[in-house]
C-alpha positions in Angstrom: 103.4 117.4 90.2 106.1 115.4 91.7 105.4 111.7 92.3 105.1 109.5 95.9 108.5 107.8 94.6 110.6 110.7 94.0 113.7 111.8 95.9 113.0 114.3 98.1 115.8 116.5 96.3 114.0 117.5 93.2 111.4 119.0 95.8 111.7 123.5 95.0 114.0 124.4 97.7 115.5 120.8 98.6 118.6 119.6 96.4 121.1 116.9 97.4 122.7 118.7 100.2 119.3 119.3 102.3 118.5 115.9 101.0 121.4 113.7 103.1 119.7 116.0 106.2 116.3 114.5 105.0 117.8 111.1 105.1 118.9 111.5 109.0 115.0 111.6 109.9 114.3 108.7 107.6 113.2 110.5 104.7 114.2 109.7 101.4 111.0 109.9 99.1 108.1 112.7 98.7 105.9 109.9 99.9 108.6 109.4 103.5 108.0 113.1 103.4 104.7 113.3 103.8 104.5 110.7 106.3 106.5 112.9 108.7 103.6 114.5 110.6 103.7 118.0 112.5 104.2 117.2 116.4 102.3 120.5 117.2 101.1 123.3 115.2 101.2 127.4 116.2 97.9 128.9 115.9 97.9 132.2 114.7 94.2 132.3 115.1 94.4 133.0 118.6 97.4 135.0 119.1 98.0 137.0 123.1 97.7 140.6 123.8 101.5 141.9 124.9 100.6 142.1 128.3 99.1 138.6 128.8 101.5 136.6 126.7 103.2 133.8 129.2 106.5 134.6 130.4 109.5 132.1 128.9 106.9 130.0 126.7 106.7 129.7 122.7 104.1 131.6 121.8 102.4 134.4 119.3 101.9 138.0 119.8 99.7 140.4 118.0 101.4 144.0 117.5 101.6 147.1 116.3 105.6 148.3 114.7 106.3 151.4 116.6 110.1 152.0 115.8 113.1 150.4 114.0 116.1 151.1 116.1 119.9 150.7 113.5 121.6 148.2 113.8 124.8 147.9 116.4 127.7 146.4 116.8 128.0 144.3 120.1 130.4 142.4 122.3 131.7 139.7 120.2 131.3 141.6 117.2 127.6 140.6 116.0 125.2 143.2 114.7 122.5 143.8 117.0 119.1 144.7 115.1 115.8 146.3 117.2 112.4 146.7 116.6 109.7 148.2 119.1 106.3 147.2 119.1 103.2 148.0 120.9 99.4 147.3 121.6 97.0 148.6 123.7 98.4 146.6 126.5 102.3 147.0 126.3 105.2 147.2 124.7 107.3 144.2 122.9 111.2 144.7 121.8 111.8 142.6 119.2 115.5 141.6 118.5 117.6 139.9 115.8 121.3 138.8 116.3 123.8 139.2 112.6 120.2 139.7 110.6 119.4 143.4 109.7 117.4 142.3 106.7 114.6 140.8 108.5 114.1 144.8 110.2 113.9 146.1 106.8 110.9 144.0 105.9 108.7 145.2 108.8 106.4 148.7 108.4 106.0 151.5 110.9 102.6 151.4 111.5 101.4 147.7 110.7 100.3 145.0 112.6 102.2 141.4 112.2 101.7 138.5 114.1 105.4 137.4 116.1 106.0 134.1 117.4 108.4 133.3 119.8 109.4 132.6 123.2 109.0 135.3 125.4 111.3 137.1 127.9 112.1 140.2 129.4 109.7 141.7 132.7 106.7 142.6 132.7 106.3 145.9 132.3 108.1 145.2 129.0 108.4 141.8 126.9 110.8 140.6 124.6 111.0 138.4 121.9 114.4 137.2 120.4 114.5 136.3 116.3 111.0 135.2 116.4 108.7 134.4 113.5 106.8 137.3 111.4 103.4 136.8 109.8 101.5 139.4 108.2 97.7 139.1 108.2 97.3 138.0 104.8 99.8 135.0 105.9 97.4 134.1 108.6 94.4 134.1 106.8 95.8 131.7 104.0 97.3 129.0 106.3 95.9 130.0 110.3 98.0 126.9 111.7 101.8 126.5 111.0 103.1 123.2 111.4 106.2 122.6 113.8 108.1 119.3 112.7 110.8 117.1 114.1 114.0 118.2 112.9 118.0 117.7 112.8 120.8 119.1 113.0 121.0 121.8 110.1 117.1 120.9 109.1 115.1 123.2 111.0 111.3 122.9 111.3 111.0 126.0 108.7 112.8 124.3 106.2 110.4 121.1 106.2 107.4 123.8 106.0 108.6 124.8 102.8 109.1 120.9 101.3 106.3 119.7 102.7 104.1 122.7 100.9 106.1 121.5 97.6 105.4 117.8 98.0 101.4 118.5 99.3 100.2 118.2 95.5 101.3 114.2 95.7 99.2 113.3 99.0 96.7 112.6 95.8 98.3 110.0 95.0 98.3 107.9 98.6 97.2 104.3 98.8 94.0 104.6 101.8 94.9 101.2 103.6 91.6 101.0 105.4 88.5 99.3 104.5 86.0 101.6 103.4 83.5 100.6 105.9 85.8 101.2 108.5 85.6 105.0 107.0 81.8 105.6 107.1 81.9 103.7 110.4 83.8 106.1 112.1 83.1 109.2 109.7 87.0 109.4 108.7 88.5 110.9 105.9 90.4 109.1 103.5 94.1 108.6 103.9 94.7 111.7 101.0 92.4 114.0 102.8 93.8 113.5 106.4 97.5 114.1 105.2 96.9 117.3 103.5 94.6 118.1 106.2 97.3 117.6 109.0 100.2 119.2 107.0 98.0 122.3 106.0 94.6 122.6 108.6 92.5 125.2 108.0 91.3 125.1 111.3 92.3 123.3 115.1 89.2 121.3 113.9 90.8 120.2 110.7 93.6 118.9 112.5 91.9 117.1 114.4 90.0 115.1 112.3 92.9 114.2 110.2 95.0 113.4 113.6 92.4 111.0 114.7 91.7 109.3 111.0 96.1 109.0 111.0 95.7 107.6 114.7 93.1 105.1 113.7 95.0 103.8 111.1 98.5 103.7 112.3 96.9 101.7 115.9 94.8 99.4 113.5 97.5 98.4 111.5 100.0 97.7 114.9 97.2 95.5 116.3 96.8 93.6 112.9 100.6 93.1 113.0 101.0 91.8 116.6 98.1 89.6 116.4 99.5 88.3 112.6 102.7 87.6 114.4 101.5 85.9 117.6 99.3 83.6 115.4 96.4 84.7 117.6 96.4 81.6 119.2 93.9 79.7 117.7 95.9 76.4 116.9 96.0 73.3 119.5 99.6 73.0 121.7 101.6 70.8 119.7 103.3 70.2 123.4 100.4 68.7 125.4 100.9 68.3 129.4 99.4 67.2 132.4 99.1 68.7 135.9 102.2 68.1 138.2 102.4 68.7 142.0 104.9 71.5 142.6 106.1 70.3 146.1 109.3 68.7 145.4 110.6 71.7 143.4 109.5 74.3 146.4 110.8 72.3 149.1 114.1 71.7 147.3 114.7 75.5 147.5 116.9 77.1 149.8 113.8 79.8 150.9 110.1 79.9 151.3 108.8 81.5 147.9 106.4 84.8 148.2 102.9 84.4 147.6 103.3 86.1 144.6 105.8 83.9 143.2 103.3 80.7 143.7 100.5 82.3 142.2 102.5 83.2 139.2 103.5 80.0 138.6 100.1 78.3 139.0 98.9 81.0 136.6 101.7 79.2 134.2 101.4 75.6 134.7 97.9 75.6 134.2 98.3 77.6 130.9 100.8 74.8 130.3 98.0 72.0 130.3 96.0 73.8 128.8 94.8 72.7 125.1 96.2 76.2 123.0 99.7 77.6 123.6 100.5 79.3 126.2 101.3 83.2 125.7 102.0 84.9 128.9 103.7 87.9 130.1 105.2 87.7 133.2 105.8 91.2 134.6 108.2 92.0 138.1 109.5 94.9 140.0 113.7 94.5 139.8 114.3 91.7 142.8 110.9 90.0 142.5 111.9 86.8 141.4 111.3 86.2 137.7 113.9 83.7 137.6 112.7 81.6 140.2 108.7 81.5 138.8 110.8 80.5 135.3 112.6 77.7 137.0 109.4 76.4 137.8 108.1 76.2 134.8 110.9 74.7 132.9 111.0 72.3 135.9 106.9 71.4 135.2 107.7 70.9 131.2 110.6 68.9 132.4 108.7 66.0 134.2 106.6 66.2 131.1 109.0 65.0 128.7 109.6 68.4 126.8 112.7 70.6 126.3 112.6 74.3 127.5 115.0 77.7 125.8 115.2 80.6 127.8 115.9 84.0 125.4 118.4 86.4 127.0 119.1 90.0 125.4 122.8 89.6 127.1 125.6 87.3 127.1 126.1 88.1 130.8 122.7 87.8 131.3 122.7 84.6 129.6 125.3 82.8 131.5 124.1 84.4 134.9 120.6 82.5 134.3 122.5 79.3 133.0 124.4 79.2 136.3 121.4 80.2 138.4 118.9 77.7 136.8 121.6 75.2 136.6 121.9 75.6 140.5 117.7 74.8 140.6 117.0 72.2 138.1 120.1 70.0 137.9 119.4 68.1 141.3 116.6 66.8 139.3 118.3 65.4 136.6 117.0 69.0 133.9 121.1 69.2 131.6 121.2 73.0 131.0 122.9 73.7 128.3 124.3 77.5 126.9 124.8 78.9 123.6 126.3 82.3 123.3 128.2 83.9 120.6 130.9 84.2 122.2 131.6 80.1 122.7 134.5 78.1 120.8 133.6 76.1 118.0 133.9 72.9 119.7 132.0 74.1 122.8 129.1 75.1 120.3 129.1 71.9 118.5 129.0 69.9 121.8 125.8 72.2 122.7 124.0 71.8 118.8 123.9 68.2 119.5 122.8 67.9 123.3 119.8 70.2 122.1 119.4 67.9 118.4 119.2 64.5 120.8 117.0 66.2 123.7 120.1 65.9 126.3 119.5 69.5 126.6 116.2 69.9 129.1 117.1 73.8 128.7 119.0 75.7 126.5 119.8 79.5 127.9 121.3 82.0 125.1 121.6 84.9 123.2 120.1 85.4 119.8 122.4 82.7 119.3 119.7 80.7 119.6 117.7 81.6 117.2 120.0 80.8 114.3 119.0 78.2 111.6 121.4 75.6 113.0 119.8 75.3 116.6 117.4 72.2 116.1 115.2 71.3 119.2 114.2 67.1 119.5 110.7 68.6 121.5 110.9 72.3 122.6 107.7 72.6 124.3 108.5 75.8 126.2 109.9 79.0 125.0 111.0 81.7 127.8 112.4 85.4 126.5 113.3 87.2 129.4 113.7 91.2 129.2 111.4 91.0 126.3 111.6 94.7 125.9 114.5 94.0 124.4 113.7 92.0 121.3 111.5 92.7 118.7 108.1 90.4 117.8 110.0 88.3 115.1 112.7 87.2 117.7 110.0 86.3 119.8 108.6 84.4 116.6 111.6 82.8 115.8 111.9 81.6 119.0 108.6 80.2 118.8 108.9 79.1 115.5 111.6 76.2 116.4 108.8 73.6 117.6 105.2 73.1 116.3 102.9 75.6 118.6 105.3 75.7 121.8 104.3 77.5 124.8 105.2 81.3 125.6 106.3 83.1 128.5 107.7 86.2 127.9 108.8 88.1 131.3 109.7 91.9 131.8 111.0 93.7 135.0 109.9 97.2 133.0 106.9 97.5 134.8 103.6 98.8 132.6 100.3 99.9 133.9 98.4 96.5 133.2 95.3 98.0 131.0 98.3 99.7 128.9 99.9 96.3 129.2 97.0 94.4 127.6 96.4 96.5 125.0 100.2 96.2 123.9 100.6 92.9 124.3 97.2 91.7 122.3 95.4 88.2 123.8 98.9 87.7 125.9 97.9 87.0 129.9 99.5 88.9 132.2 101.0 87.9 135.6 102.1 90.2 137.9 104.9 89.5 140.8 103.5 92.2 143.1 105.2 91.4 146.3 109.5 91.4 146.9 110.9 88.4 148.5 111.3 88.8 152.8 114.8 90.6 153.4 114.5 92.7 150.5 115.6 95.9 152.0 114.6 99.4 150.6 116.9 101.6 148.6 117.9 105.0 150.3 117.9 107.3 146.8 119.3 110.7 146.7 119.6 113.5 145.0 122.4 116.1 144.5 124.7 118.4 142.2 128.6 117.9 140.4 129.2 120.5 143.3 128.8 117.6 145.7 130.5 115.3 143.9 133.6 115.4 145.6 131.9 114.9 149.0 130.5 112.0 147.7 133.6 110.4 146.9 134.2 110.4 150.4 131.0 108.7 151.0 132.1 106.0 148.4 135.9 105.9 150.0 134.2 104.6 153.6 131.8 102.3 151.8 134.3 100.3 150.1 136.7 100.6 153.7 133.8 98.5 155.3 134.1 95.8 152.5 131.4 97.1 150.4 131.6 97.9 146.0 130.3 100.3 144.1 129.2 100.8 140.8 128.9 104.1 138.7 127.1 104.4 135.6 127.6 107.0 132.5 125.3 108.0 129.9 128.0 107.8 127.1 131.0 105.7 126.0 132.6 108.7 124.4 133.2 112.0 124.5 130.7 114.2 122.5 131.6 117.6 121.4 128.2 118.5 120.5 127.4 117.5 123.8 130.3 118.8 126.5 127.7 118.5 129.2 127.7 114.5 129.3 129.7 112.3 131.1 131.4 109.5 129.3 132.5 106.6 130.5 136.1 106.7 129.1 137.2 109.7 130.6 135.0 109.8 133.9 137.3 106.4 134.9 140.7 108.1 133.8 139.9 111.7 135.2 137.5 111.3 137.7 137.1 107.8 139.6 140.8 106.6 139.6 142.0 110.4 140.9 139.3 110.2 143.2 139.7 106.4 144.5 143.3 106.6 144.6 144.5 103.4 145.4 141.5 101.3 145.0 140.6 98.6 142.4 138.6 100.2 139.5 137.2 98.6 136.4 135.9 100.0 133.2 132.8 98.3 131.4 130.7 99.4 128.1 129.2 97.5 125.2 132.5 98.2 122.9 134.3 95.8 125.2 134.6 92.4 123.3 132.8 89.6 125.2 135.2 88.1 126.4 136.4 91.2 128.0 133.2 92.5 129.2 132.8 88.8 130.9 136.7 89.0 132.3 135.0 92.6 134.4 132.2 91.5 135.3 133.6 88.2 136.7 136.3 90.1 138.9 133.9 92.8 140.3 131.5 89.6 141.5 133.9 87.9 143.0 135.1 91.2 144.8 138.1 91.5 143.0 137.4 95.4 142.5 136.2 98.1 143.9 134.1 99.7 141.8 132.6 99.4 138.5 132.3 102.7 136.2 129.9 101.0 133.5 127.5 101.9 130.9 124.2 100.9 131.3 124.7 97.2 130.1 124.9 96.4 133.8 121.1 97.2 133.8 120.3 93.4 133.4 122.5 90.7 134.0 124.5 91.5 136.9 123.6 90.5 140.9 126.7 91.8 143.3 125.0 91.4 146.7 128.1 92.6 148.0 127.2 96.3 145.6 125.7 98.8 148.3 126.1 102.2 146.3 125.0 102.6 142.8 125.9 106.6 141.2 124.1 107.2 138.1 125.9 110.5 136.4 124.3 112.6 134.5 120.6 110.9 135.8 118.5 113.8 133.4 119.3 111.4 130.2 117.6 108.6 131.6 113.7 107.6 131.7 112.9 107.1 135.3 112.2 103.5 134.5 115.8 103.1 133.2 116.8 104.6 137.0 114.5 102.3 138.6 115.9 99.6 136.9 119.6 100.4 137.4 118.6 101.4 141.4 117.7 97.6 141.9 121.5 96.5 140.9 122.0 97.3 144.5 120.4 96.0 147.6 120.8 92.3 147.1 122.4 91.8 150.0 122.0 91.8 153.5 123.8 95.7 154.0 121.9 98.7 153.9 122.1 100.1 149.8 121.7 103.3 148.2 121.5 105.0 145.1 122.9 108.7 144.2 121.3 110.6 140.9 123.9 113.3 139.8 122.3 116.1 137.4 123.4 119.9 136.8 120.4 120.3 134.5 118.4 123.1 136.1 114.9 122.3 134.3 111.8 122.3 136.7 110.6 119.4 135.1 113.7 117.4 135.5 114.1 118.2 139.0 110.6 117.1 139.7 111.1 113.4 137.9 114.3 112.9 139.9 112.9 114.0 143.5 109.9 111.4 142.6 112.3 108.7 142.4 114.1 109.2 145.5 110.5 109.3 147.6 109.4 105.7 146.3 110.3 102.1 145.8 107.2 101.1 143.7 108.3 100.0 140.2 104.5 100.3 138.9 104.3 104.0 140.0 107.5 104.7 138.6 106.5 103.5 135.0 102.9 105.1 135.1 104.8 108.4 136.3 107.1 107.9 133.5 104.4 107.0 130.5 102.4 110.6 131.3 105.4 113.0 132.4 107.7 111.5 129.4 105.9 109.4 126.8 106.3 106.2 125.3 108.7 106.8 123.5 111.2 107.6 126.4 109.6 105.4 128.8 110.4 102.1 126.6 113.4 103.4 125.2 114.6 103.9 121.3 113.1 101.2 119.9 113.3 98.8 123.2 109.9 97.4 123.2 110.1 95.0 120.6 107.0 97.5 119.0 107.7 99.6 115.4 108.3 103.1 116.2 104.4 105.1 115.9 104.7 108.4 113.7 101.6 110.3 114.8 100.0 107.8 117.4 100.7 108.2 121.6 100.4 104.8 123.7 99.6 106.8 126.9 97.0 109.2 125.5 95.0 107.0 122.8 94.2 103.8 124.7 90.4 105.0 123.3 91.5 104.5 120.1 93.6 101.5 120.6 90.9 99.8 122.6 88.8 100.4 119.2 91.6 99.8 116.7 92.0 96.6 119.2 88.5 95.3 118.2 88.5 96.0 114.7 91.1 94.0 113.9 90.1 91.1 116.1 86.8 91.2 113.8 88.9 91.1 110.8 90.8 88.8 111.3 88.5 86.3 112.2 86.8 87.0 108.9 90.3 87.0 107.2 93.0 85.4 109.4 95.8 85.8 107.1 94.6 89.2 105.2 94.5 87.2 102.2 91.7 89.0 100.3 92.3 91.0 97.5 90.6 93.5 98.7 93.0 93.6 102.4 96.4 93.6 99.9 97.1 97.4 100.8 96.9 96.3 104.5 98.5 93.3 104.6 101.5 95.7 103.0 101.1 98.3 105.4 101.9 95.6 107.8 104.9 94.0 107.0 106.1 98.2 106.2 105.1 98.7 110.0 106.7 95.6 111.5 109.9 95.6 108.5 112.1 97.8 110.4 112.0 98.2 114.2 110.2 95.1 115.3 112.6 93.1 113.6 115.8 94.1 115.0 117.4 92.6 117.9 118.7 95.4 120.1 
């Protein structure tokens, strides 16, 4: 029987080559193995009649082999190989490019099951190399698993290791406490992974789903509360109440109503007697920056430093100027620390922040490094916090005794979603754009139009106006000829296209001090246009930028386009925003006409959480969360809500799951929150 700690090339079937493909999803070990669940299974128990089978969906079909046609030689030279079959409904051709063998299996006569996608009319369907099962293979396993793959590692392949390695599930560790198990009438851990690799039924599946689901949610809200120390310890920054006016009427504008109520929101978290830990949550253009300002300004007259967390070094210095612009006329030294800064520079900045010249620091992860040393941080500000994972925002928090959190996000989430995520953090919501704000025209339209576009862009930059236009890609991809990269569409497409106007290239290969050189030059209107990647997502506000193209829009989340949208329309011009797809899918179409008939970042994301998922609504590991194997955000709040309150009750019985009997989930913690939540993307 192999073991939980085996490579998964000693597995019947496997070997070393099959093994590096393995190692592309992750999985390295029999255990990894059988931690890689089925995404869907294909029930063979209730397979269509020929007739009724749905036209250009995956699917099985019960039949009857009529005829076996030879095999032919076709355009292209590949062997064509035919097989009719039949029921009482209709016929079904069943076809096979370069494999004859899989013909010679099949008997006139006898019924198989065939799984596929299906095609033809229909008056009469066709199936092309699908799946065969005879009865006897439907009666010992009714449900075939269909699992994430790569390139060269095939679904049908796992199948086979995962039947080789099902013998070890035995052997698995069951995390949860056996209470939880009778509460809730689960299996153990053992039972639901054999049950969810091999169901004997959709009712096997799932139970063992909603056991794995349980567990998985449990664990993730164990972790986040763990690492946000639940907030049961006293401020170690006390403050008082402080009246606002002077900071509002020293501002240029009248802020929204929205932006006041945030920030009374925060500065009465911040005299409060526990830490703050707040999330504060804004369409693009709402004012983040501004509600921030005040807050650092509020622990400012209180005697305490402030550090503002950027994912960026654009970003970075774009928030030092802005905030340097707000707070300096009241005496607040803002100080920055990027990477990118000289030696000198950076030892100038290590000891303004060591002495407490430094009222704010703004910087990258640069930051967070061992030699930064606060005299009194009492406030601790990541912004774009999808972008860091829960030990940055630790770390952060981490450099003072019990400072106070605000961690802000223009990715919009529904707010019950919101509060589950983000455990016992308070959420405040900048609802309402500042006056001026205008709306973003957003269209949609073909390559074939792209040279009529150009024309477009050629008269908004002959009135004065920039452009930017965003790729996918950095490179060219020859598994991917489809995508647009951002290397070749400046040289081939934008400079022929613009000739004679001032064009700049941007991506995240650029050193910094390149990237910064761009970015400078297209603010202060020293080029035309910008073809960038999408690091211009954050950090970047042109109000002179009236156009923003986003090639290739099918790659991104809707989110991501809502987000890159709001680059433009910071000025006083009218602004627009062109998505460019040739992808013909229905359901493509249909996420990319939404967009262009609303302005509401909220509906956007909820739009975007049920049409895509979580996954591609917050991005490859961009939400600061660990990556869930079996477990959907959107479609399991139930569960969470319950995970949620179980491990409140545990922890407060066992706020450090330091009993003996909790080791196994203590462990399945720090496995969880090892990887993804730890890295700074």
């Amino acid at each position: 029987m192999p073991d939980l700690n085996d490579s998964v090339q000693y597995l019947k079937g496997v070997g070393p080559a099959f093994a590096k493909k393995f190692e592309k999803l992750g999985i390295r070990t029999v255990g990894d193995l059988l931690l890689h669940y089925p995404r869907r299974y294909v029930d063979y128990t209730r397979p269509y009649a020929v007739a009724e089978a749905p036209y250009d969906i995956d699917c099985c079909v019960r039949a009857e082999v009529l005829q076996k046609e030879p095999g032919r030689r076709i355009k292209g030279g590949r062997m064509l190989t035919r097989v009719l079959a039949a029921d009482d409904t209709g016929t079904l051709t069943l076809s096979w490019f370069n494999a004859p063998y899989v013909a010679e299996h099949l008997e006139i006569g006898k019924r198989y099951y065939f799984e596929g996608r299906v095609g033809g009319s229909l008056t009469r369907r066709e199936i092309l190399h699908p799946s065969i099962r005879t009865e006897a293979d439907v009666a010992a396993a009714p449900l075939v698993p269909v699992y994430p793959g790569t390139e060269g590692l095939p679904s049908s392949r796992i199948v086979k290791a995962v039947a080789a390695a099902l013998d070890a599930a035995a052997g698995l560790p069951d995390p949860l406490p056996a209470f939880l198990l009778a509460k809730y009438r689960m299996p153990t851990r053992a039972e639901a992974v054999r049950a969810i690799h091999a169901p004997q039924s959709p009712q096997d599946a799932a139970a063992a789903r909603r056991r794995l689901i349980f567990e998985e949610l449990y664990i993730l809200q164990l972790g986040i509360f763990l690492l946000r120390g639940h907030g049961r310890q006293k401020t170690g920054a006390p403050m008082h109440p402080v009246d606002l006016a002077p900071f509002w009427r020293s501002l240029p504008y009248a802020p929204t109503g929205a932006q006041r109520r945030a920030t009374e929101e925060i500065c009465r978290d911040l005299c409060g007697s526990i830490p703050m830990n707040r999330l504060l949550q804004g369409d693009v253009g709402s004012g983040k920056t501004l509600v921030a300002a005040a807050a650092i300004w509020h622990a400012a007259q209180n005697g305490w430093q402030s550090a503002m967390l950027a994912p960026t070094e654009l970003l970075a210095r774009q928030h030092a100027a802005t905030l340097a612009d707000r707070l300096e006329p009241f005496g607040v030294n803002v100080t920055l620390l990027v990477g990118g800064m000289k030696a000198a520079e950076r030892r100038v900045a290590l000891s303004a922040i060591a002495d407490g010249r430094a009222g704010l620091v703004v910087g990258t992860h640069a930051v967070l490094t061992d030699a930064v040393q606060f005299k009194n941080l009492g406030l601790a500000i990541v912004d774009e916090q999808h972008r860091f994972g829960v030990r940055q925002r630790g770390i952060l928090a981490g450099k003072a005794k019990s400072p106070h959190l605000l961690v802000m996000s223009a990715t919009p989430i529904p707010r019950t979603l919101g509060l589950l995520l983000y455990g016992d953090l308070d959420i405040s919501v900048l609802d309402e754009l500042p006056p001026g704000r205008k709306p973003i025209r957003t269209w949609f339209i073909t390559g074939r139009k792209r040279r009529d576009m150009y024309g477009f862009l050629e008269k908004q930059i002959a009135a004065g106006h920039q452009v930017y236009i965003v790729c996918p890609a950095i490179e060219d991809n020859e598994l991917d000829a489809g995508i647009q990269s951002v290397k070749s569409y400046y040289e081939k497409v934008a400079c022929p296209l613009l000739p004679g106007r001032r064009v700049g290239l941007l991506h995240g290969k650029l050193k910094p001090k390149e990237k910064d050189a761009v970015m400078q030059a297209f603010k202060a209107g020293e080029l035309d246009v910008l073809v960038s990647t999408t690091v211009i997502e954050v950090g970047v506000d042109v109000p002179n930028a009236t156009v923003m193209v986003i090639e290739n829009a099918e790659r991104f989340g809707l989110s991501a386009l809502h987000q890159l949208r709001g680059r433009v329309g910071r000025g006083s011009a009218d602004s627009c925003c062109i998505l460019i797809s040739d992808n013909e899918s229905e359901s493509v179409r249909k996420r990319l006409s939404f967009l262009c008939h609303t302005q509401d970042g909220f509906a956007v994301a909820k739009y975007d959480l049920e049409t895509r998922g979580p996954g591609d609504f917050f991005g490859e590991a961009q939400h600061g969360l660990p990556t869930l194997r079996v477990a959907n955000l959107v479609e399991d709040t139930r569960t969470l809500t319950v995970a949620q309150q179980e491990a409140k009750s545990l922890l407060a019985a066992d706020p450090s799951l330091a009993a003996p009997e909790h080791r196994l989930l203590a462990d399945e913690v720090e496995r969880l929150f090892a990887t993804t939540a730890g890295t700074m993307n």
